[in-house]
C-alpha positions in Angstrom: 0.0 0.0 0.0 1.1 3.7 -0.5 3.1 5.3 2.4 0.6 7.7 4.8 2.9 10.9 3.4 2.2 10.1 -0.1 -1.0 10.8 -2.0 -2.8 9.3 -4.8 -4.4 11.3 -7.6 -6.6 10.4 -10.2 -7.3 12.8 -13.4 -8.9 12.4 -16.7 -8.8 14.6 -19.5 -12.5 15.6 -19.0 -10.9 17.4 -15.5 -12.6 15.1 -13.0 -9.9 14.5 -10.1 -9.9 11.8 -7.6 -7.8 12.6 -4.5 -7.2 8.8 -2.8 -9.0 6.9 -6.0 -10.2 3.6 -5.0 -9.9 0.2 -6.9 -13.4 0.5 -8.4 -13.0 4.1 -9.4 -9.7 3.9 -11.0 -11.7 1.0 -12.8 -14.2 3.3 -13.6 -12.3 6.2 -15.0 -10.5 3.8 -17.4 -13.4 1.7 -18.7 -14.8 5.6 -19.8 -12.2 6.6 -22.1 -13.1 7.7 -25.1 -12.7 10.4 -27.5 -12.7 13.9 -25.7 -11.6 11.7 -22.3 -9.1 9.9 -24.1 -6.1 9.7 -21.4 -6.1 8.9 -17.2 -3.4 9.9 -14.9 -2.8 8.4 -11.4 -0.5 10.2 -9.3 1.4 9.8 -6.3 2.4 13.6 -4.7 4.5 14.1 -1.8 4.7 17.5 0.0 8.5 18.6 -0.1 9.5 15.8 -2.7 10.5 16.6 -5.8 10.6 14.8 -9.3 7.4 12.9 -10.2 6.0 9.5 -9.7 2.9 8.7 -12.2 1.6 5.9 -14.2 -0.6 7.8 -17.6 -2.8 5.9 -20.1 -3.8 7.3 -23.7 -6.6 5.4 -25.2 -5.9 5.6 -29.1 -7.3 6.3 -32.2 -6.8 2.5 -33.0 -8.4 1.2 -29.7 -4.7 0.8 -28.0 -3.5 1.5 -24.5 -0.4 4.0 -24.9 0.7 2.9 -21.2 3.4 5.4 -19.6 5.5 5.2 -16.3 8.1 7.9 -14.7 10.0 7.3 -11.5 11.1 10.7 -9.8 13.0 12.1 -13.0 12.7 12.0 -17.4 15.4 9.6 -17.8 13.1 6.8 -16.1 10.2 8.0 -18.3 8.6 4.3 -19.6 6.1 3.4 -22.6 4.5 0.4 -23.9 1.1 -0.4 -25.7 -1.3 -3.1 -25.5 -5.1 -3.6 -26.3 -5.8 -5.1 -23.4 -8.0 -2.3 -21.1 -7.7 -5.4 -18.3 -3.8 -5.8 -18.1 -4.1 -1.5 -18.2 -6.1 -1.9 -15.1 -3.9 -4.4 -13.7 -0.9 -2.7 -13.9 -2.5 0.5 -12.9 -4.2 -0.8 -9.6 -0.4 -2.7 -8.8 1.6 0.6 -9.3 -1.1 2.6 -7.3 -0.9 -0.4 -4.7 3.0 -0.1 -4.7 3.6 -3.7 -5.8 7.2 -4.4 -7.2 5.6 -6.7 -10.0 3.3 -4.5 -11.7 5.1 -4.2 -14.7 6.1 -7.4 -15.5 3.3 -8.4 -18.3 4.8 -5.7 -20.9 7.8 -4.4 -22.4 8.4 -1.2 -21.6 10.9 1.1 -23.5 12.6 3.5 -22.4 11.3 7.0 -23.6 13.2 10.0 -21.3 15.1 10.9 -24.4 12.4 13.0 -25.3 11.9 14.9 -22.1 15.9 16.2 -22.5 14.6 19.6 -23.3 12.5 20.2 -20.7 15.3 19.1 -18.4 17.8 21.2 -20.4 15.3 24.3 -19.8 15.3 23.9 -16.0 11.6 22.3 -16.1 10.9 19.4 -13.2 8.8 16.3 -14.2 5.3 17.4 -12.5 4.9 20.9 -13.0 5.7 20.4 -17.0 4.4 16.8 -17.3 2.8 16.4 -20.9 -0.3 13.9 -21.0 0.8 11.7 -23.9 -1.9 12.7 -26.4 -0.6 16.5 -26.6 2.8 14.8 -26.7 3.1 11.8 -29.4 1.4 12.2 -32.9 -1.5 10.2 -32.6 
């Protein structure tokens, strides 16, 4: 389970934000993605901690899962796809769980290349995090 100084935050693209998300909601806020509320972001914030912990999905034009991960800074930025909206689910509920295994049913490459800029620039993780449908052509 998270750590009692961390939080967990759940936002959609539609602006709806979950503060301490449950199983079932975070369930719910994937199974309604769809054009206009394409992409999900879960959170964890820390008061005084910086970099930026998050697990994002992007539901494609295709019906794919763009799945991203960062851990504290862009070089440990992490994508994979899939069209599987359970294993999404799965992984997301482990990562928000703190589980060391919840990425183990993909192959994740490594994607913090194209956040050099922004570190280049002086920019931290959360304040200039990009959900991945502004970010990748779709």
């Amino acid at each position: 389970m998270l750590e009692d100084h961390a939080m967990l935050i759940a936002t959609d693209e539609a602006g709806r934000v979950v503060k301490k998300p449950s199983k079932p909601a975070i369930g719910r806020m994937l199974a309604n993605l769809q054009r206009g509320n394409a992409h999900l972001i879960l959170e964890r914030v820390e008061e005084g901690t910086e970099g930026s912990w998050y697990v994002q999905v992007l539901l494609r034009d295709d019906d794919t899962y763009q799945l991203e991960f960062r851990d504290g800074v862009a070089a440990e930025h992490y994508q994979t796809r899939t069209v599987s909206q359970e294993k999404v689910l799965t992984a997301m509920l482990g990562w928000a769980a703190g589980m060391a295994d919840w990425k183990v049913d993909f192959m994740w490459n490594n994607i913090g290349s194209q956040f050099e800029a922004d570190a280049h620039h002086g920019r931290s993780g959360a304040a200039h995090r990009v959900p991945a449908h502004k970010r990748l052509p779709v």
